[in-house]
N, CA, C, O and CB atoms as a CASP TS submission, in Angstrom:
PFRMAT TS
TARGET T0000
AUTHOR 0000-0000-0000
METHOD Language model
MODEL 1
PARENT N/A
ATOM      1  N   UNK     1      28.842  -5.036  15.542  1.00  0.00           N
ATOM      2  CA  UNK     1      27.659  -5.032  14.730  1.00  0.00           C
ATOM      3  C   UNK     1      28.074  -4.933  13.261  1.00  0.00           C
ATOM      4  O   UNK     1      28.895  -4.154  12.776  1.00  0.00           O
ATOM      5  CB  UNK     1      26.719  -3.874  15.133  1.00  0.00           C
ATOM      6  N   UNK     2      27.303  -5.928  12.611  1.00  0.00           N
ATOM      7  CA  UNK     2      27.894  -5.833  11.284  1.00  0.00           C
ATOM      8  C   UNK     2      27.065  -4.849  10.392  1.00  0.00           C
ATOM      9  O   UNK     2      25.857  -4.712  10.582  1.00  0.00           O
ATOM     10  CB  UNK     2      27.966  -7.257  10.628  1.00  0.00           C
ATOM     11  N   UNK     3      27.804  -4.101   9.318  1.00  0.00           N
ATOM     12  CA  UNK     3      26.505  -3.205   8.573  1.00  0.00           C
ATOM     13  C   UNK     3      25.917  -3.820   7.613  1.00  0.00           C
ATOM     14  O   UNK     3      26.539  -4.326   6.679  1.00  0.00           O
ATOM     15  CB  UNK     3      26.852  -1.890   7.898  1.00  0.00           C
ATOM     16  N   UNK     4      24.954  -3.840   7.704  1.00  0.00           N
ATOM     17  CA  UNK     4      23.922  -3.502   6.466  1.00  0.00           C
ATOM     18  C   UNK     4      23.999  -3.056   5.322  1.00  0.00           C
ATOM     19  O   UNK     4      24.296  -1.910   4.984  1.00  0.00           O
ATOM     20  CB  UNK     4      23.196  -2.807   6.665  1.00  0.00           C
ATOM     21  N   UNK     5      23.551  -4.562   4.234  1.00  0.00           N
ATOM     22  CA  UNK     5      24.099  -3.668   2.368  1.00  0.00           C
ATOM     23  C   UNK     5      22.694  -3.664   2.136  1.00  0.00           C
ATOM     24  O   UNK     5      22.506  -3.746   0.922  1.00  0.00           O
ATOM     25  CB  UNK     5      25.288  -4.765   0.699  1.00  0.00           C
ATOM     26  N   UNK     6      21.518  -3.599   2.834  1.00  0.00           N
ATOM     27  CA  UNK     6      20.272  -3.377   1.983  1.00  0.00           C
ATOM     28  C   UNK     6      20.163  -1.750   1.483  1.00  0.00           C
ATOM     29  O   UNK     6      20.755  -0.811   2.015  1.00  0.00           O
ATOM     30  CB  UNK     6      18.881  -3.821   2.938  1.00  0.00           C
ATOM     31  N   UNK     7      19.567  -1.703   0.727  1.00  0.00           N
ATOM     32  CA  UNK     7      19.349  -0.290  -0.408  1.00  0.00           C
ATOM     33  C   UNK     7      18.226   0.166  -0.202  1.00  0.00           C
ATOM     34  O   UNK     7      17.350  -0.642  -0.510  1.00  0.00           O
ATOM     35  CB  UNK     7      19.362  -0.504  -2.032  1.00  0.00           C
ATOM     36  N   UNK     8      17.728   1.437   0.321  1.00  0.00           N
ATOM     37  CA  UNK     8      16.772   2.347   0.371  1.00  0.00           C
ATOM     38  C   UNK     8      16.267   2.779  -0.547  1.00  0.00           C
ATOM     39  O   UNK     8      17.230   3.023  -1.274  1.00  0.00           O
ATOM     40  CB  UNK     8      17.000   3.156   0.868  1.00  0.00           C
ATOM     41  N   UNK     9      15.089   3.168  -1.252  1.00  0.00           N
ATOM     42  CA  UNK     9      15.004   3.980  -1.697  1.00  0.00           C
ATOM     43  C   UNK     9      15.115   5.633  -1.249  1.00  0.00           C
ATOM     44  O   UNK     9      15.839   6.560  -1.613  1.00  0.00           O
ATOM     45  CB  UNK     9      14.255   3.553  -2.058  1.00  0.00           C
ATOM     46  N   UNK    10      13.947   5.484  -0.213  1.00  0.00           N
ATOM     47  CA  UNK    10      13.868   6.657   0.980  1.00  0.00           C
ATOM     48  C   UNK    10      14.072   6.181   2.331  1.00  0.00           C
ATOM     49  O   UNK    10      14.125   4.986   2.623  1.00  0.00           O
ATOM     50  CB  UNK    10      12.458   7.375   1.046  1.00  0.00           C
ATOM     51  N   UNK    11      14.203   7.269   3.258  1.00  0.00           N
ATOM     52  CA  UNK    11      14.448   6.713   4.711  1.00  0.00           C
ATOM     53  C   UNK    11      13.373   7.510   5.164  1.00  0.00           C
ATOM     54  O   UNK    11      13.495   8.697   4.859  1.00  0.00           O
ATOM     55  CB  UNK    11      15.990   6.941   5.526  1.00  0.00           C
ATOM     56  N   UNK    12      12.633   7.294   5.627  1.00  0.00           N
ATOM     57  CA  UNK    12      11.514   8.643   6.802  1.00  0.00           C
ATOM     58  C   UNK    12      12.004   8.508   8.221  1.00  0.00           C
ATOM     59  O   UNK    12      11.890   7.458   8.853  1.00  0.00           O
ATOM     60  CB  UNK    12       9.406   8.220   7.000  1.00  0.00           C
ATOM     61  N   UNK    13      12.682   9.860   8.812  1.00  0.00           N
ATOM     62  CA  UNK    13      12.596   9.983  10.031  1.00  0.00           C
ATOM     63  C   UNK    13      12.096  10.641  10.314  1.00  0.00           C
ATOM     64  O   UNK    13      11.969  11.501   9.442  1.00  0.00           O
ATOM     65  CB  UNK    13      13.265  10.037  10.568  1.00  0.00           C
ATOM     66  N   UNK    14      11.138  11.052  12.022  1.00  0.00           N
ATOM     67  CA  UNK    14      10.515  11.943  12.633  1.00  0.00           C
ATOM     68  C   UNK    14       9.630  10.837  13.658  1.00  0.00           C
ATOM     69  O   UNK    14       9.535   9.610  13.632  1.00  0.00           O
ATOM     70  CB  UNK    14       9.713  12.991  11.565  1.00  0.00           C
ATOM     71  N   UNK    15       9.013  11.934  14.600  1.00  0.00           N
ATOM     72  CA  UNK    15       8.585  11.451  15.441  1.00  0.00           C
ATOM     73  C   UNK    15       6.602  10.731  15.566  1.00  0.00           C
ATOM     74  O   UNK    15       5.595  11.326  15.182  1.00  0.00           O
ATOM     75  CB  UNK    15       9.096  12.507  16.231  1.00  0.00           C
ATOM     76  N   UNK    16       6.680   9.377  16.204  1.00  0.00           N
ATOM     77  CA  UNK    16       5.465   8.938  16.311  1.00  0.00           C
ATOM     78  C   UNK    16       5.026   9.622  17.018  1.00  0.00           C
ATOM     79  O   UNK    16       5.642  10.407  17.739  1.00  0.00           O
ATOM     80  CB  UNK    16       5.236   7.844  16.585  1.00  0.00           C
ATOM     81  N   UNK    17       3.341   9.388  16.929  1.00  0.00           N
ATOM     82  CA  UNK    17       2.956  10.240  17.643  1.00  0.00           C
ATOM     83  C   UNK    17       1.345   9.060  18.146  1.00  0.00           C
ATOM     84  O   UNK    17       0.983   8.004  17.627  1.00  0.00           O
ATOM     85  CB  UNK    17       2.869  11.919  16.713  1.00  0.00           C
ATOM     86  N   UNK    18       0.695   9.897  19.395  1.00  0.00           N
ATOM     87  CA  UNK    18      -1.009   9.392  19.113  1.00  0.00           C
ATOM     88  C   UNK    18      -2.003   9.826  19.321  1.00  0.00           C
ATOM     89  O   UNK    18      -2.559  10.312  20.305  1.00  0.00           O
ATOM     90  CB  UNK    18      -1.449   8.502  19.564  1.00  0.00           C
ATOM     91  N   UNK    19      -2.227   9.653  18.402  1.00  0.00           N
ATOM     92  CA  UNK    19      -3.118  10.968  17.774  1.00  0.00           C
ATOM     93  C   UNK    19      -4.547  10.546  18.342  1.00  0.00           C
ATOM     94  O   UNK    19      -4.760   9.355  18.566  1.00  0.00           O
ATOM     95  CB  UNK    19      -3.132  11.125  15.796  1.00  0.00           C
ATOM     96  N   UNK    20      -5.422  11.404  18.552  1.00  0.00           N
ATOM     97  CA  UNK    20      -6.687  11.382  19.598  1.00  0.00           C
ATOM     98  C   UNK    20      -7.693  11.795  18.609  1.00  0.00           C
ATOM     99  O   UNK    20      -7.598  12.948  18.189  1.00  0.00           O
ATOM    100  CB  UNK    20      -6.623  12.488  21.044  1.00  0.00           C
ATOM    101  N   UNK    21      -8.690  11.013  18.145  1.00  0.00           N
ATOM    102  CA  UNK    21      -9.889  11.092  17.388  1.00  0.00           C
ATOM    103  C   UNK    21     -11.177  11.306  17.562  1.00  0.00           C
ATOM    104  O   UNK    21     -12.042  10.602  17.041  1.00  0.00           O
ATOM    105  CB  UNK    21      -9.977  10.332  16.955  1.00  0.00           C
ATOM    106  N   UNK    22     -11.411  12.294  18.307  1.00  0.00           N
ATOM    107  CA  UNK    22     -12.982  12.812  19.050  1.00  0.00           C
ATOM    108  C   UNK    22     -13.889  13.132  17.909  1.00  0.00           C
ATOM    109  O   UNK    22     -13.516  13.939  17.058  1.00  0.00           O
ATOM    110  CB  UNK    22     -12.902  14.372  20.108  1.00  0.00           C
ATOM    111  N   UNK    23     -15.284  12.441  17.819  1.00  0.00           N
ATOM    112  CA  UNK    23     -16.181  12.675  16.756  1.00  0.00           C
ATOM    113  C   UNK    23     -17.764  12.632  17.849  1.00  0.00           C
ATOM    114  O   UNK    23     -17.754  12.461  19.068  1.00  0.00           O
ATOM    115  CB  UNK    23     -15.958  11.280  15.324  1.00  0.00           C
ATOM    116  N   UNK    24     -18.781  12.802  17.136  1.00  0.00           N
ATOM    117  CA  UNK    24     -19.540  12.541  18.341  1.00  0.00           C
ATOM    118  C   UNK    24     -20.401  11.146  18.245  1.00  0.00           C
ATOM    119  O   UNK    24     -21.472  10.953  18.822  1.00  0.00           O
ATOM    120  CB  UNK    24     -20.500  13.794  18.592  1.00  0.00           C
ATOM    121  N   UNK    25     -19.727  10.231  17.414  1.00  0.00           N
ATOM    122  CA  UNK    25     -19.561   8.496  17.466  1.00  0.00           C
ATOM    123  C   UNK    25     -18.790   8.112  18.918  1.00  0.00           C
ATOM    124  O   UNK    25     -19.253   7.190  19.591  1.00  0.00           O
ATOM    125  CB  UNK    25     -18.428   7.835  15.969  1.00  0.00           C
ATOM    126  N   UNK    26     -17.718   8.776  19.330  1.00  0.00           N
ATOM    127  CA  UNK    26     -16.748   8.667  20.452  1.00  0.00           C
ATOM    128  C   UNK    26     -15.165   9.099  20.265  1.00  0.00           C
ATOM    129  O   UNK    26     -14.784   9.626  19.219  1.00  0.00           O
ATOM    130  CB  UNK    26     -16.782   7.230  20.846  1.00  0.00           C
ATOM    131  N   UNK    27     -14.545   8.910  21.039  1.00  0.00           N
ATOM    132  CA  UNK    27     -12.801   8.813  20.893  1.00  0.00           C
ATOM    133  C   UNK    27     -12.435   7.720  20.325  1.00  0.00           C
ATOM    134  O   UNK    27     -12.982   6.680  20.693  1.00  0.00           O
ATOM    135  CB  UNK    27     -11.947   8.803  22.207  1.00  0.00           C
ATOM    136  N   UNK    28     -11.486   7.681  19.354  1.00  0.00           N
ATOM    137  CA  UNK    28     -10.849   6.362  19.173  1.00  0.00           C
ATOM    138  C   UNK    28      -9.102   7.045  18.953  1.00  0.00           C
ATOM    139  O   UNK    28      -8.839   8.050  18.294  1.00  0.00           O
ATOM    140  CB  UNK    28     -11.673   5.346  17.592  1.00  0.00           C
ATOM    141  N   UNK    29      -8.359   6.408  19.503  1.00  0.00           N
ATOM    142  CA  UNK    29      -6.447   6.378  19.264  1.00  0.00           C
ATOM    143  C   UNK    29      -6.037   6.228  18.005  1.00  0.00           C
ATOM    144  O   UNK    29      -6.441   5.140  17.595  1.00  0.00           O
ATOM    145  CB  UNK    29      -5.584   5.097  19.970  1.00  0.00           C
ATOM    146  N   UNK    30      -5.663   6.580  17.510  1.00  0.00           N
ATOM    147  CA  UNK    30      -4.769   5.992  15.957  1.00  0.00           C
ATOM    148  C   UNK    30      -3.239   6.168  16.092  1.00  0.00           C
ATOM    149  O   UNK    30      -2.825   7.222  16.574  1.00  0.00           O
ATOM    150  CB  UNK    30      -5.201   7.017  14.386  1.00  0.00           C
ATOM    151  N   UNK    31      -2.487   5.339  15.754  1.00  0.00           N
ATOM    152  CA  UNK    31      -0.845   5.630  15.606  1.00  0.00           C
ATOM    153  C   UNK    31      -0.790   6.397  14.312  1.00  0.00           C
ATOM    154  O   UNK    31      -1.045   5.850  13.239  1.00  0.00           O
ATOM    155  CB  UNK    31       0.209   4.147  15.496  1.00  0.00           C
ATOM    156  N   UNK    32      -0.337   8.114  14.448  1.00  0.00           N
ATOM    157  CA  UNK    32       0.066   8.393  13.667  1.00  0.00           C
ATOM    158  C   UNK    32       1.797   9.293  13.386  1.00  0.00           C
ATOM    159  O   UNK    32       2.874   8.711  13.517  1.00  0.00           O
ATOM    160  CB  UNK    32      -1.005   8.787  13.447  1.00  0.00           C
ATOM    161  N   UNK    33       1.682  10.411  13.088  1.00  0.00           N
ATOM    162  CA  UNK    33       3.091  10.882  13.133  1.00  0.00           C
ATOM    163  C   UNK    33       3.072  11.092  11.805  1.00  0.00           C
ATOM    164  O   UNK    33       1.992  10.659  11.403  1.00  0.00           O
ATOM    165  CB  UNK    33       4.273   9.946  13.698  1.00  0.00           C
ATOM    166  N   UNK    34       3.789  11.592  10.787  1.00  0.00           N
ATOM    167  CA  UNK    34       4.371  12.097   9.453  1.00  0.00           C
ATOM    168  C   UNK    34       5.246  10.917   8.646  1.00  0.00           C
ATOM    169  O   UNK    34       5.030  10.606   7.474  1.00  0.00           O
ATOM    170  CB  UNK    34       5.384  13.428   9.790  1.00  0.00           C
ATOM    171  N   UNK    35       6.331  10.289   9.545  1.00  0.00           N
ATOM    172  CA  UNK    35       6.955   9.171   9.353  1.00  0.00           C
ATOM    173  C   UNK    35       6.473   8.274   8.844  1.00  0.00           C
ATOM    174  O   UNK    35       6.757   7.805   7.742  1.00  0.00           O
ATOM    175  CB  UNK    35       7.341   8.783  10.159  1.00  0.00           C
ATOM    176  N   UNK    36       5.027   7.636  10.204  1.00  0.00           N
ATOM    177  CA  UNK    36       4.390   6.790   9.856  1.00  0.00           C
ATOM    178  C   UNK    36       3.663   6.471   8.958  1.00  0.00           C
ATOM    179  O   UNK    36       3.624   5.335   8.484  1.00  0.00           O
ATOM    180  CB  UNK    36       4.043   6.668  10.383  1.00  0.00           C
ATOM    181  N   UNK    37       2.752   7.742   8.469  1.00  0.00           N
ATOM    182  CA  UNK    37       2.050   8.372   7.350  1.00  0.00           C
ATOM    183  C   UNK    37       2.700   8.069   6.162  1.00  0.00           C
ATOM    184  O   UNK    37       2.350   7.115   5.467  1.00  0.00           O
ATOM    185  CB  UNK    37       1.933   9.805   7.472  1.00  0.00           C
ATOM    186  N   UNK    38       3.590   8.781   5.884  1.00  0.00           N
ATOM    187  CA  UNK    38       4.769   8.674   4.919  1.00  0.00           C
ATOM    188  C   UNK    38       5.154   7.317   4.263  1.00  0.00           C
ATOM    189  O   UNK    38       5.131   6.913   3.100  1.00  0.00           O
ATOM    190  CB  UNK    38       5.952   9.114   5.634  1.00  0.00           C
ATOM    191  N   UNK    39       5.551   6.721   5.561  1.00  0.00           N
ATOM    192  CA  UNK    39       5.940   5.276   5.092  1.00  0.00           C
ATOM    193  C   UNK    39       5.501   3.983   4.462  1.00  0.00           C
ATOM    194  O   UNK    39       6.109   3.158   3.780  1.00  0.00           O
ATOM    195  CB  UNK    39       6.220   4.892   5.829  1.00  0.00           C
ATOM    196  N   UNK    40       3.997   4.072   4.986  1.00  0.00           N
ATOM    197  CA  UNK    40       3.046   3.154   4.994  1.00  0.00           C
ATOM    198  C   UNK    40       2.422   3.614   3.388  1.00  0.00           C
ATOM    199  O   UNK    40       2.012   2.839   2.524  1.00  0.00           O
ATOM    200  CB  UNK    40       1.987   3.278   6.456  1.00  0.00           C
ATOM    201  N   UNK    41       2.514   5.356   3.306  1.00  0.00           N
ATOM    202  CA  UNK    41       1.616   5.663   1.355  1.00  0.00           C
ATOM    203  C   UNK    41       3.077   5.059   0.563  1.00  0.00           C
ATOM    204  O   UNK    41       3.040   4.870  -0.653  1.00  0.00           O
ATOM    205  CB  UNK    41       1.145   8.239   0.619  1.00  0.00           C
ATOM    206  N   UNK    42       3.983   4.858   1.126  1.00  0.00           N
ATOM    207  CA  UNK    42       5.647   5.019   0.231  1.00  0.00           C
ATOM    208  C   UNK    42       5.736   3.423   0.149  1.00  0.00           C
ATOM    209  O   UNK    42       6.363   3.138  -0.872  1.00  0.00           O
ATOM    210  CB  UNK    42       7.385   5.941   1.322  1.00  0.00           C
ATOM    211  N   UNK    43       5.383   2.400   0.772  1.00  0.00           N
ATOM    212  CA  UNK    43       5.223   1.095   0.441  1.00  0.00           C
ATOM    213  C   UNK    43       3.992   0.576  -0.205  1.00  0.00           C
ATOM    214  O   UNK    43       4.030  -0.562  -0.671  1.00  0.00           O
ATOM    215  CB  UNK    43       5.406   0.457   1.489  1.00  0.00           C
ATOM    216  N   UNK    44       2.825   1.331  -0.293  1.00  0.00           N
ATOM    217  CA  UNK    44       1.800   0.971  -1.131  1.00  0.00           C
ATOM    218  C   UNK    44       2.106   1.591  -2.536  1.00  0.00           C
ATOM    219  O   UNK    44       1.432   1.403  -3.548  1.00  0.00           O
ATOM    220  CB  UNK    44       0.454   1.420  -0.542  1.00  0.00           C
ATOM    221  N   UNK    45       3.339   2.432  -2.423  1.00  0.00           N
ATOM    222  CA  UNK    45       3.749   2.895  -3.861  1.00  0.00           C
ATOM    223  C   UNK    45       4.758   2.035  -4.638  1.00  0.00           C
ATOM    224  O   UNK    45       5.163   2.118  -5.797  1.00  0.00           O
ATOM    225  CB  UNK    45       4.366   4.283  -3.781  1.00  0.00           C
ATOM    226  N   UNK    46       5.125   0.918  -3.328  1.00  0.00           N
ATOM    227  CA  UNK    46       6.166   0.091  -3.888  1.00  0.00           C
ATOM    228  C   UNK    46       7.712   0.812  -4.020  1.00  0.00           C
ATOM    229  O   UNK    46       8.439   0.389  -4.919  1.00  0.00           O
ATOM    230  CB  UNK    46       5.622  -0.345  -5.318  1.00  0.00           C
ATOM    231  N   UNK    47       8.221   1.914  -3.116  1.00  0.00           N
ATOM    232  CA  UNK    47       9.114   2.669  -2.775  1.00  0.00           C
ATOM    233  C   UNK    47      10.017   1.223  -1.512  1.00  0.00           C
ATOM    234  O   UNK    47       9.254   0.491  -0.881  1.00  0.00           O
ATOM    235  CB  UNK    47       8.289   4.358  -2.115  1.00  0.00           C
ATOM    236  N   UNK    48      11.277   1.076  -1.375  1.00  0.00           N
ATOM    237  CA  UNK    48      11.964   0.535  -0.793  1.00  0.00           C
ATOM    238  C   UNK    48      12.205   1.652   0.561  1.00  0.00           C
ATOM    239  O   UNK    48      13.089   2.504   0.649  1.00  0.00           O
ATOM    240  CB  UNK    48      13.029   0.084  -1.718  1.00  0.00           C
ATOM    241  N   UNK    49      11.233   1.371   1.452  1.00  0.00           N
ATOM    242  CA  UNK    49      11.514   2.148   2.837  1.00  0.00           C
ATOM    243  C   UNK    49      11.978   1.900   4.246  1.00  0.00           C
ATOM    244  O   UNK    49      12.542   0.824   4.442  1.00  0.00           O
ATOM    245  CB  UNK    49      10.585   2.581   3.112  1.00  0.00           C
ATOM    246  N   UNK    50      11.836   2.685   5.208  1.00  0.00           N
ATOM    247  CA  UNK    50      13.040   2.567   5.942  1.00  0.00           C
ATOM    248  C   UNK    50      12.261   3.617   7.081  1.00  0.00           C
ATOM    249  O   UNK    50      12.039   4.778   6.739  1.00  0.00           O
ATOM    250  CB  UNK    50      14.673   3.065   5.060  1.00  0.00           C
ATOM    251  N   UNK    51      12.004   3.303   7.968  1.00  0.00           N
ATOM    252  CA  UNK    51      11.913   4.398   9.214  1.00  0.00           C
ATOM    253  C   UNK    51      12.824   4.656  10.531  1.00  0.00           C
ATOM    254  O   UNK    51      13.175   3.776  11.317  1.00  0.00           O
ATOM    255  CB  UNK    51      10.717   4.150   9.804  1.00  0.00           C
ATOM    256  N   UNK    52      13.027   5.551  10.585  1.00  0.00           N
ATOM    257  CA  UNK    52      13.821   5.471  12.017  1.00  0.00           C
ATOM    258  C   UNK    52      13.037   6.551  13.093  1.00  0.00           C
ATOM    259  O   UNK    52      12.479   7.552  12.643  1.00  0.00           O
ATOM    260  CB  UNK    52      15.648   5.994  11.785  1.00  0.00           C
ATOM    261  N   UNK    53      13.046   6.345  14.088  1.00  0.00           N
ATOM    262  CA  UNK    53      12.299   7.126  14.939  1.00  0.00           C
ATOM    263  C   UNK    53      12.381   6.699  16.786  1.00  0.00           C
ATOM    264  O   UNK    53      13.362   6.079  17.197  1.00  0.00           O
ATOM    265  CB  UNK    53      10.777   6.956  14.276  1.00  0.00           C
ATOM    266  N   UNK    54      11.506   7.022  17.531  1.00  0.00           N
ATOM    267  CA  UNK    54      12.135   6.573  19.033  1.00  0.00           C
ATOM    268  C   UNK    54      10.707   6.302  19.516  1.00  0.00           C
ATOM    269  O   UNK    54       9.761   7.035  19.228  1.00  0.00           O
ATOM    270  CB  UNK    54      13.153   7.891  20.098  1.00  0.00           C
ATOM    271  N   UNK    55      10.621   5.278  20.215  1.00  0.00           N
ATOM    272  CA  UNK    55       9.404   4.481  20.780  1.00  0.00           C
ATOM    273  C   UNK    55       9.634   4.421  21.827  1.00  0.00           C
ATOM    274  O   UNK    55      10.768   4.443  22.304  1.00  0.00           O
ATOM    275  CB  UNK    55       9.056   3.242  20.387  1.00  0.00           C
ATOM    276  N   UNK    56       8.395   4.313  22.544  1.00  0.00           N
ATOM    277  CA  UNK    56       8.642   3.339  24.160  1.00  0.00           C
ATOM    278  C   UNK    56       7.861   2.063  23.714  1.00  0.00           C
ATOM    279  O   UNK    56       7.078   1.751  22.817  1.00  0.00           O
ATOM    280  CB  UNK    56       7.751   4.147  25.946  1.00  0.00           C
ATOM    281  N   UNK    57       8.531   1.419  24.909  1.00  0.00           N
ATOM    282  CA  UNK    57       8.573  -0.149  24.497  1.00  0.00           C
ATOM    283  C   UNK    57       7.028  -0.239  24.584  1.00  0.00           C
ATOM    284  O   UNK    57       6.657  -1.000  23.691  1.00  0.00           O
ATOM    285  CB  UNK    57       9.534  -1.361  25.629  1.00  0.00           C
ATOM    286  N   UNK    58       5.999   0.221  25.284  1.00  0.00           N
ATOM    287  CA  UNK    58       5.091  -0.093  25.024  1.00  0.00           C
ATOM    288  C   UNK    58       3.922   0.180  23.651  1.00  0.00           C
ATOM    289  O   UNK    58       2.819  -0.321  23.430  1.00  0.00           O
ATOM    290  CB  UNK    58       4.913   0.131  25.978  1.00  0.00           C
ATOM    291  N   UNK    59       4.688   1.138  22.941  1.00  0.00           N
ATOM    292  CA  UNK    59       4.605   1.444  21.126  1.00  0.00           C
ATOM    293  C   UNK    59       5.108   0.472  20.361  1.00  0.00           C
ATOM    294  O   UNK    59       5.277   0.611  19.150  1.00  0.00           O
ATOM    295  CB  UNK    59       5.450   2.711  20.550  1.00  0.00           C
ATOM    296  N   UNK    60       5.410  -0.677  21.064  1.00  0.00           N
ATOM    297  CA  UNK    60       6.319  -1.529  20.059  1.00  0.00           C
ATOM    298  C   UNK    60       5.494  -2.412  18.739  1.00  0.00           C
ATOM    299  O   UNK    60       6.106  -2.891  17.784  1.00  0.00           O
ATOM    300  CB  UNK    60       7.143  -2.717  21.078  1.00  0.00           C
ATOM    301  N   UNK    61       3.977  -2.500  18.930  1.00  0.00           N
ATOM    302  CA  UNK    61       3.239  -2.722  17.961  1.00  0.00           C
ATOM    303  C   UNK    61       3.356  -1.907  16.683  1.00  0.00           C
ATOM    304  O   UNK    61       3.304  -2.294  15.516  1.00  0.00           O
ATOM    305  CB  UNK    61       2.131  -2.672  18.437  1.00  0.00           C
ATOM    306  N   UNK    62       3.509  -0.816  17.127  1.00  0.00           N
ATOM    307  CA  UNK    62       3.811  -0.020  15.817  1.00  0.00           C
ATOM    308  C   UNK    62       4.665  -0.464  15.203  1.00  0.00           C
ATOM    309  O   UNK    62       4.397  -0.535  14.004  1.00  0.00           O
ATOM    310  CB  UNK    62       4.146   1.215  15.880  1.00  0.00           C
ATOM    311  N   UNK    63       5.931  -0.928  15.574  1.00  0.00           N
ATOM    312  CA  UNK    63       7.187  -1.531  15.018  1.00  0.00           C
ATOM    313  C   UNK    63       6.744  -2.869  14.049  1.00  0.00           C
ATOM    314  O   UNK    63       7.188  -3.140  12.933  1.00  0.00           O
ATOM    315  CB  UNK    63       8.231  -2.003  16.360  1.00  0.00           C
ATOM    316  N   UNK    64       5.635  -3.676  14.913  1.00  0.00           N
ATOM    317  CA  UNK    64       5.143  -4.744  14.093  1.00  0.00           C
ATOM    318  C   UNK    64       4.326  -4.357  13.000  1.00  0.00           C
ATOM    319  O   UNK    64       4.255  -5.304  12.216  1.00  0.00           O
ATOM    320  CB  UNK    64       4.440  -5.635  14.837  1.00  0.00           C
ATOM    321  N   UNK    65       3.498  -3.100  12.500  1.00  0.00           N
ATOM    322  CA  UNK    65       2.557  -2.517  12.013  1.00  0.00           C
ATOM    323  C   UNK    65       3.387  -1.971  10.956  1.00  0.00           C
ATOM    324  O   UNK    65       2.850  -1.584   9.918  1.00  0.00           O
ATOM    325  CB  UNK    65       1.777  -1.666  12.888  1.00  0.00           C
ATOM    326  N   UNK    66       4.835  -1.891  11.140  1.00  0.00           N
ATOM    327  CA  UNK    66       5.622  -1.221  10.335  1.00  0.00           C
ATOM    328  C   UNK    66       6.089  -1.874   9.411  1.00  0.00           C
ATOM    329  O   UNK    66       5.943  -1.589   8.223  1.00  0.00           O
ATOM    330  CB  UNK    66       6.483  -0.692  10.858  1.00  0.00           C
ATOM    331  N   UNK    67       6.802  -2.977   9.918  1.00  0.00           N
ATOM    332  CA  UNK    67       7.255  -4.214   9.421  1.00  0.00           C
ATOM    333  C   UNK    67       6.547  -5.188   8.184  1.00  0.00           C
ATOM    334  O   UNK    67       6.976  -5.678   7.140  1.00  0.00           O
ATOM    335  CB  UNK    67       7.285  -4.922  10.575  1.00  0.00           C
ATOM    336  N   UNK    68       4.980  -5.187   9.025  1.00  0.00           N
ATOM    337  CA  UNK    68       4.298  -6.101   8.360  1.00  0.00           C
ATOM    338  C   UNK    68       3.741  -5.561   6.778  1.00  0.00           C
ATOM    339  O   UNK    68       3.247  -6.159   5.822  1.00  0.00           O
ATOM    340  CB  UNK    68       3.160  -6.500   9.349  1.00  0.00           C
ATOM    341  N   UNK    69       4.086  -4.158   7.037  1.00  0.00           N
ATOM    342  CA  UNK    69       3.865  -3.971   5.485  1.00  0.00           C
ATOM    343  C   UNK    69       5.330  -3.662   4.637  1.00  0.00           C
ATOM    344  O   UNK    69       5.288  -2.729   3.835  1.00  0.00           O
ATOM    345  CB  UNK    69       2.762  -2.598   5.262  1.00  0.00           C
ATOM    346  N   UNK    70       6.299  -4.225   4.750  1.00  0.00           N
ATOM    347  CA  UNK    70       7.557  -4.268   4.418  1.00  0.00           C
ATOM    348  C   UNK    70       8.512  -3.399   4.180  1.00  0.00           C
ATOM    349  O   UNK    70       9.212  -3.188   3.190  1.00  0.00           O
ATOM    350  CB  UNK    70       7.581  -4.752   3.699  1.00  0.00           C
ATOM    351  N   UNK    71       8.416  -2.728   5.657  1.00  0.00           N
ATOM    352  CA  UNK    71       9.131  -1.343   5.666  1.00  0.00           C
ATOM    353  C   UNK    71      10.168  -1.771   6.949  1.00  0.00           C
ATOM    354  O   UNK    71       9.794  -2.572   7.806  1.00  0.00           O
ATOM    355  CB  UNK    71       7.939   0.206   5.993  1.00  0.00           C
ATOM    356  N   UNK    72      11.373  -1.207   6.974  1.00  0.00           N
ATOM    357  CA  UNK    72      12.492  -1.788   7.945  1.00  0.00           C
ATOM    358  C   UNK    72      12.667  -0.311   8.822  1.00  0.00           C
ATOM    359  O   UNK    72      13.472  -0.235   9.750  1.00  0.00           O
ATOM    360  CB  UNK    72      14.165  -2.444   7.001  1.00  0.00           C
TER
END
């Protein structure tokens, strides 16, 4: 595996999570976690970010959710 010369600003690690939203509208799921949180205010700040964390493959949207706002 070859390494990687891209440049971070920050890295966020910690764990996803899903988070359960009971109101008395209904339940709704949200992907959240600290990481995720983190990462997503740290690219609308225009911060060069970076997450690392552990999924199951069926979380893997998050990975696309991550991505698509230009976070690696």
């Amino acid at each position: 595996m070859e390494a990687s010369s891209t440049q971070y600003d920050i890295i966020f690690a910690g764990n996803y999570t899903k988070d359960t939203i009971i109101t008395p509208d209904g339940t709704r799921y949200v992907d959240g976690g600290g990481m995720n949180y983190a990462a997503h205010a740290g690219a609308r700040l225009g911060i060069r970010a970076a997450v690392v964390t552990r999924l199951s493959p069926a979380d893997n949207h998050v990975v696309e959710d991550i991505r698509a706002d230009g976070i690696d």
